[in-house]
C-alpha positions in Angstrom: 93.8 77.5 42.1 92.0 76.8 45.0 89.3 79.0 45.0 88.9 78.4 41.7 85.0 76.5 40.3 87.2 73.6 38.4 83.8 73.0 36.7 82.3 76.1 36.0 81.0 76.6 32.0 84.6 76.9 29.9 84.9 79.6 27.3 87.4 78.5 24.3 88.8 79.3 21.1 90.0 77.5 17.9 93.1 79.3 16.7 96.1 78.4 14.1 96.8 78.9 10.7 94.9 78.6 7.8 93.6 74.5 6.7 94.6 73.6 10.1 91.6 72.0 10.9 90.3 73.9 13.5 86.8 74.2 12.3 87.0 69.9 11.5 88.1 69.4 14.8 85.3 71.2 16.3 82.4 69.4 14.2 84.5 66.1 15.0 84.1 67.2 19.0 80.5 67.8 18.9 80.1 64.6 16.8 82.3 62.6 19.3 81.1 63.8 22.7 76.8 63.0 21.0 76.3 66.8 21.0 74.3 67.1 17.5 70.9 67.7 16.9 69.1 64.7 14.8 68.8 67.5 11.4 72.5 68.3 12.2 73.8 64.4 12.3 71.5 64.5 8.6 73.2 67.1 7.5 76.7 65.8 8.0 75.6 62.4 6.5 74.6 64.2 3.6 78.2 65.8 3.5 80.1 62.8 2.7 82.7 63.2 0.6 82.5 59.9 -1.8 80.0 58.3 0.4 82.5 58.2 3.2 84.6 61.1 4.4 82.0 63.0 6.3 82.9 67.0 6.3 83.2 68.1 10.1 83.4 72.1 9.3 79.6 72.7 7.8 78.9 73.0 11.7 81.1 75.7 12.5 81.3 77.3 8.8 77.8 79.2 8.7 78.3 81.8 6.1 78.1 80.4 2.5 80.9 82.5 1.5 83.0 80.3 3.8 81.6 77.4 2.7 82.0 78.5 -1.1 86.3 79.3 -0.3 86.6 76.7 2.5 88.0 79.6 5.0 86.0 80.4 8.1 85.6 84.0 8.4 83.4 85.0 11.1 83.5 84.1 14.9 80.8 81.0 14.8 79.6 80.2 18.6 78.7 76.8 19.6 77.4 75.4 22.6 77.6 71.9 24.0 77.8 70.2 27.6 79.0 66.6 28.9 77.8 65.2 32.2 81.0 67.4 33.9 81.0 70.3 32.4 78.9 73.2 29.5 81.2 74.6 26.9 81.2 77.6 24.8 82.9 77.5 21.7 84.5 80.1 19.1 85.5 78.5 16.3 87.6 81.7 15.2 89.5 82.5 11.8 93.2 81.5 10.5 93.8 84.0 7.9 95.1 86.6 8.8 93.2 89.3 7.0 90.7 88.2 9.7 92.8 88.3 12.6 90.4 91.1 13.9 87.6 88.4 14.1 90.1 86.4 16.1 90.4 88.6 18.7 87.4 89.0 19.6 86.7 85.5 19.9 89.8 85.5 22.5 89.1 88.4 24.6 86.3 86.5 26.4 87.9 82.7 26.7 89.3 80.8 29.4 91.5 78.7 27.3 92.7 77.9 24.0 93.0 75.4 21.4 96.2 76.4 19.2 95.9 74.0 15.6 99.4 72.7 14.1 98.6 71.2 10.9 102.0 68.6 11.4 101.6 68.1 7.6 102.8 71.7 6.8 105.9 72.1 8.9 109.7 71.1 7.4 111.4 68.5 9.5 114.2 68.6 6.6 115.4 71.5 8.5 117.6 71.2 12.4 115.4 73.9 13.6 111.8 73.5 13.1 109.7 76.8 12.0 106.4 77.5 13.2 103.6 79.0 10.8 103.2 82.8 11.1 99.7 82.7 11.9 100.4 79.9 14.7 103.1 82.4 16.1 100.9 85.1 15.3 98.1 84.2 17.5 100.0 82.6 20.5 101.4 86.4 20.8 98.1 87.8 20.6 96.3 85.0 23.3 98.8 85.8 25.6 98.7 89.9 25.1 95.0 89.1 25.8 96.0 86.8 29.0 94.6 83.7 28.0 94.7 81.1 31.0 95.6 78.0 29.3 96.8 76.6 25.8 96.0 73.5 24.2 98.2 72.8 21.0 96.6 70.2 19.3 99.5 69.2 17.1 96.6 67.8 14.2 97.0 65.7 11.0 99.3 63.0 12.6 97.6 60.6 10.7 99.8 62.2 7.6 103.1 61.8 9.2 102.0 57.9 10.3 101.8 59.1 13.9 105.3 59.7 14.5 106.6 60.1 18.1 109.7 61.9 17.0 107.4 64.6 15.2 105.1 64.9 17.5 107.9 65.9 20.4 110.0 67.8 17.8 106.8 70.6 17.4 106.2 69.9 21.0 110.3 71.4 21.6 110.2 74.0 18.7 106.5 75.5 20.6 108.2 75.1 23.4 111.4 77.6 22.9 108.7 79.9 21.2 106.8 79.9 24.2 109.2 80.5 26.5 110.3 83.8 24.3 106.6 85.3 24.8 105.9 84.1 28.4 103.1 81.5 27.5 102.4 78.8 30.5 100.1 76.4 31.2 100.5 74.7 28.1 99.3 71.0 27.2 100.0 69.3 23.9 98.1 66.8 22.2 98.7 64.3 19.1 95.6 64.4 16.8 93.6 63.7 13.6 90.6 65.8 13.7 89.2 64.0 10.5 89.1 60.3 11.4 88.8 61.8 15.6 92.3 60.6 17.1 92.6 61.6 20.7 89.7 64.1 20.8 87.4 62.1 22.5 88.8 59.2 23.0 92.2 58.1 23.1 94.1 56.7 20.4 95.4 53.2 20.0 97.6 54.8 17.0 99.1 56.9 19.3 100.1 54.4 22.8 103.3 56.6 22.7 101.1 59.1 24.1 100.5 59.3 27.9 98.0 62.1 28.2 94.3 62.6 28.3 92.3 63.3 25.1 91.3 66.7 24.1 88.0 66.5 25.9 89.1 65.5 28.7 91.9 68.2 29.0 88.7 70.6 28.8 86.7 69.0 31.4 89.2 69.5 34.0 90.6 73.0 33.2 89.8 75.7 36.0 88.2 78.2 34.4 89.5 81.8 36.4 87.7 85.1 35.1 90.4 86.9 36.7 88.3 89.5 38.4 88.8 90.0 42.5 85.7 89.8 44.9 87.6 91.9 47.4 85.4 94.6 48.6 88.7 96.9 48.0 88.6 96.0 44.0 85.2 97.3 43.9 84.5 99.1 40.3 80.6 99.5 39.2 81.1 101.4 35.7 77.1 103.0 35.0 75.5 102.1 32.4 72.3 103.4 32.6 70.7 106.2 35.2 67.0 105.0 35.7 64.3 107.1 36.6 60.7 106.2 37.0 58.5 109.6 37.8 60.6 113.0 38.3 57.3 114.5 39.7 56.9 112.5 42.7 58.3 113.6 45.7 59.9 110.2 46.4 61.9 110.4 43.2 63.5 107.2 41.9 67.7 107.2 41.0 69.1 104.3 40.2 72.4 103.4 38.6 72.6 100.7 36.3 75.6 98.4 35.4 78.1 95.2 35.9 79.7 95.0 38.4 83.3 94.5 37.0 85.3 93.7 40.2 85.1 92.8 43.5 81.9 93.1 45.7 79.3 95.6 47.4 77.0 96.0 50.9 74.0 97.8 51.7 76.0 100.5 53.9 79.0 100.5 52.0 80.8 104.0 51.3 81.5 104.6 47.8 83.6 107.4 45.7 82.2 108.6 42.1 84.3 108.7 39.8 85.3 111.2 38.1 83.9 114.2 40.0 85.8 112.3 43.1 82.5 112.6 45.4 81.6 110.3 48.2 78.1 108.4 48.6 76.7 105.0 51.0 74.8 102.8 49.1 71.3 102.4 50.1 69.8 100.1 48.2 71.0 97.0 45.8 68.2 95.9 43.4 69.0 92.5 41.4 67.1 90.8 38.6 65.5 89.1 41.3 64.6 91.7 43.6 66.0 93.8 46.7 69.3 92.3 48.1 71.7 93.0 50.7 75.0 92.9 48.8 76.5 91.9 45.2 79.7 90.7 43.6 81.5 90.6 40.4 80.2 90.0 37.6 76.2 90.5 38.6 73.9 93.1 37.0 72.5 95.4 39.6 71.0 98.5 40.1 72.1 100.7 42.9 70.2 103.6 45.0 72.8 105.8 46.8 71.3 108.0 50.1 72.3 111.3 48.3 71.5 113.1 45.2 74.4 113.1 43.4 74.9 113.8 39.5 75.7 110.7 38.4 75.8 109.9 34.4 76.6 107.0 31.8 80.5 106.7 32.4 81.2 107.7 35.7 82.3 105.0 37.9 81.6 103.7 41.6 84.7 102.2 43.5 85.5 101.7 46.8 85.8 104.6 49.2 89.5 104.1 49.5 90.3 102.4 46.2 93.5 103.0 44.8 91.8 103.1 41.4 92.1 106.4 40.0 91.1 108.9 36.8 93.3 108.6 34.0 93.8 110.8 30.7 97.5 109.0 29.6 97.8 105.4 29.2 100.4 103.3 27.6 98.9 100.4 25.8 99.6 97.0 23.8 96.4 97.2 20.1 96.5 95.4 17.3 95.8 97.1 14.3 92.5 95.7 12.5 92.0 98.7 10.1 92.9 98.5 5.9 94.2 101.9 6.5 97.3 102.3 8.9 97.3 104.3 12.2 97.2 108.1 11.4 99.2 109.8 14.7 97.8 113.4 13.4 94.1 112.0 13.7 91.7 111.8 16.8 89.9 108.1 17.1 87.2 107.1 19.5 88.4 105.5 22.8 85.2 103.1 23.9 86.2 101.9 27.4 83.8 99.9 29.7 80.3 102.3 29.3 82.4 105.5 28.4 83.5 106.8 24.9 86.2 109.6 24.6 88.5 110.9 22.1 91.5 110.1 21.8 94.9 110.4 20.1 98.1 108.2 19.2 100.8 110.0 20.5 103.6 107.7 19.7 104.2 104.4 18.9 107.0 102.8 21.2 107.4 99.9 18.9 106.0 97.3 16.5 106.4 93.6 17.8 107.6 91.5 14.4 106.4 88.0 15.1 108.7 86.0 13.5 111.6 86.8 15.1 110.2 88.6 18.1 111.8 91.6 17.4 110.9 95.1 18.3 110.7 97.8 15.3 111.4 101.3 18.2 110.6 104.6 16.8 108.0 103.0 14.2 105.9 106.1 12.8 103.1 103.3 11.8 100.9 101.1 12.7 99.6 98.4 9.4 96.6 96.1 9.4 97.6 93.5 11.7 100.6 94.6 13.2 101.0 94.6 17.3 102.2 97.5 19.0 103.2 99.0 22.4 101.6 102.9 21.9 101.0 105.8 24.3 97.3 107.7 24.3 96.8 111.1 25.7 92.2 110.9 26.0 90.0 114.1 25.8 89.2 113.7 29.5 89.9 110.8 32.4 88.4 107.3 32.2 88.2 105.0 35.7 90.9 102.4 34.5 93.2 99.8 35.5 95.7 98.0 33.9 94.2 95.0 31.7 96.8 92.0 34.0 94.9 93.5 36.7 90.8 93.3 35.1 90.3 92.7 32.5 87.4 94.4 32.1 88.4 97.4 33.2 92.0 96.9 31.3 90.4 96.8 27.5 89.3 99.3 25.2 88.9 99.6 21.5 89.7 102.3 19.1 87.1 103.5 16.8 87.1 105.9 13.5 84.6 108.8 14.3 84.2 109.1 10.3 83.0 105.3 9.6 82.7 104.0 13.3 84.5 101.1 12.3 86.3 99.2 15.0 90.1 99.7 14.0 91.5 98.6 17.2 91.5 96.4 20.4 93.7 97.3 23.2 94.8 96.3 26.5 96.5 99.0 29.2 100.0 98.5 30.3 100.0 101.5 32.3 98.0 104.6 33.6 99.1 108.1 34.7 96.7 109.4 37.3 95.6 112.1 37.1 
């Protein structure tokens, strides 16, 4: 934690079931914390319900055929800042035909904000059941290694903000985290509609002891996971630029994001695949000639020989332990209406490279009820989480996604519709 920029820009996600509230809670933070525009404050006074309920989720809900069946369905992006800190928002979906959308609004954020709607859950029973979806996503935030989780435990106005609720889904979230491995978890008692402990804290709830939701935000450390050691160094190339072939001093530079660790004018460098060596001789950034780069910068690099070099291959460091790889064993969720085919080839896209690949089995299905695992399943459905093992056409520069995430994560793609059918992240690799 100590190297950690406490108050860099936070990425974070809404995520829950469906009604929650997540895409109310959002408009009610924005309204709260005076991030609206003058024509957006207009446009939610013109929302009010009965002249008095104002309605929080036109902000978030953009498309009009969410706003026509009061369901977000898209990822909707919003940006705000407070005098300590800029956010970035995804408001993502609940229902879980769009659990695809979901995970793409997770696979970039810091932290989390899981929705409880408290008026939905059955305390008639002695142990408490979580919503699918709410399970659901936890499983799929922490697959995806999401730093921290917020469960804002909404709606308490409903259940007369009751203490004994309140820590009775704070014990039953609990347990379930404990089964999955989730940590770093805060809860909160709120009403997104009438702004309980989001911005401010409550004087319904003095039970409470905690910051408000905002607050909780602010002070999160925000960790992209991603080493500047000069030993982590991976520089996947996106682009080979040339500018005149017919000079004698030809141009060759590599172009890419640096997706780990850091590099120096001098530095020795292997190329990935072919396994060749190179020094770098020159780092060009957006502004200019520098001496050296880290993670997460977009440079172009000039290496002192003339090597053949494409879109794909890979620098790393000269004794890297990162390796090729043409087997992997992987963690995807399914996001296609028509299951996973093992007989068929799909399209691996992994950092600047595309292969094919194929399924070759699927070690199990995780059910996320009761966390069971379905071994020697022959199929993956639209939604369902798996552990499956890849054989590619030919090696990718990989690492396994606890490691980078960048350099973990791939998605599947149908070569007949190119339609995105899965995201995965890499247990394992086989070097080659």
């Amino acid at each position: 934690m100590s190297n950690l920029n406490q108050y860099a820009p936070l990425r974070f996600i809404t995520a829950g079931s469906v009604d929650d509230g997540k895409s109310t809670l959002i408009g009610r933070l924005l309204y709260d914390s005076k991030a609206l525009l003058s024509d957006q404050l207009l446009s939610l006074n013109k929302s009010k319900n009965n002249g008095e309920v104002i309605d929080f989720s036109i902000l978030t809900d953009g498309l009009e055929a969410e706003r026509e069946q009061g369901i977000t369905i898209d990822v909707a992006y919003r940006y705000f800042s407070t005098a300590k800190r800029k956010f970035i928002i995804a408001d993502t979906p609940g229902h879980e035909q769009y659990t695809r959308n979901m995970v793409t609004g997770a696979s970039t954020a810091h932290a989390a904000i899981i929705l409880i709607d408290a008026s939905q859950l059955d305390f008639t029973t002695e142990q408490l059941a979580l919503l699918p979806q709410t399970k659901r996503h936890s499983i799929i935030l922490k697959q995806l290694n999401c730093q921290h989780i917020i469960v804002a435990i909404n709606k308490m106005d409903l259940l007369e903000f009751s203490q004994e609720k309140f820590e009775r889904i704070v014990q039953s979230y609990r347990q379930f985290a404990q089964q999955i491995g989730l940590e770093h978890i805060y809860f909160v008692p709120v009403s997104a509609l009438q702004g309980d402990n989001i911005v401010h804290s409550s004087e319904r709830t003095t039970w409470y002891q905690g910051e408000p939701l905002l607050a909780i935000l602010e002070n999160l450390p925000s960790d992209d996971n991603l080493s500047e050691t000069y030993a982590d160094f991976h520089f996947p190339v996106q682009l080979v630029s040339r500018l005149d072939s017919d000079k004698q001093d030809d141009f060759r530079g590599y172009q890419g994001r640096i997706e780990a660790g850091g590099i120096k004018v001098g530095d020795k460098v292997r190329i990935e695949p072919a396994g060749y060596y190179s020094t770098i001789k020159e780092i060009i950034s957006p502004n200019g000639i520098v001496e050296q780069a880290k993670v997460g910068e977009q440079v172009t690099l000039r290496l002192n020989d003339d090597i053949d070099v494409s879109r794909g291959d890979s620098f790393v460091a000269e004794h890297s332990t990162i390796h090729t790889a043409k087997r992997i064993h992987a963690t995807i969720c399914w996001f296609d209406q028509r299951p996973l085919n093992t007989a068929r080839k799909y399209l691996l896209k992994h950092t600047t490279q595309t292969v094919f690949a194929k399924v070759n089995e699927i070690s199990h299905i995780l059910d996320v009820q009761t966390l069971s695992k379905f071994e020697n399943a022959d199929v993956l459905k639209l939604n369902d989480i798996g552990e499956v093992k890849l054989t590619l056409q030919k090696p990718i520069v990989c690492t396994p996604y606890q490691q980078n995430i960048a350099t973990g994560s791939f998605i599947l793609i149908d070569e007949a519709t190119y339609h995105t059918v899965a995201a995965g992240m890499i247990l394992e690799i086989e070097d080659e």
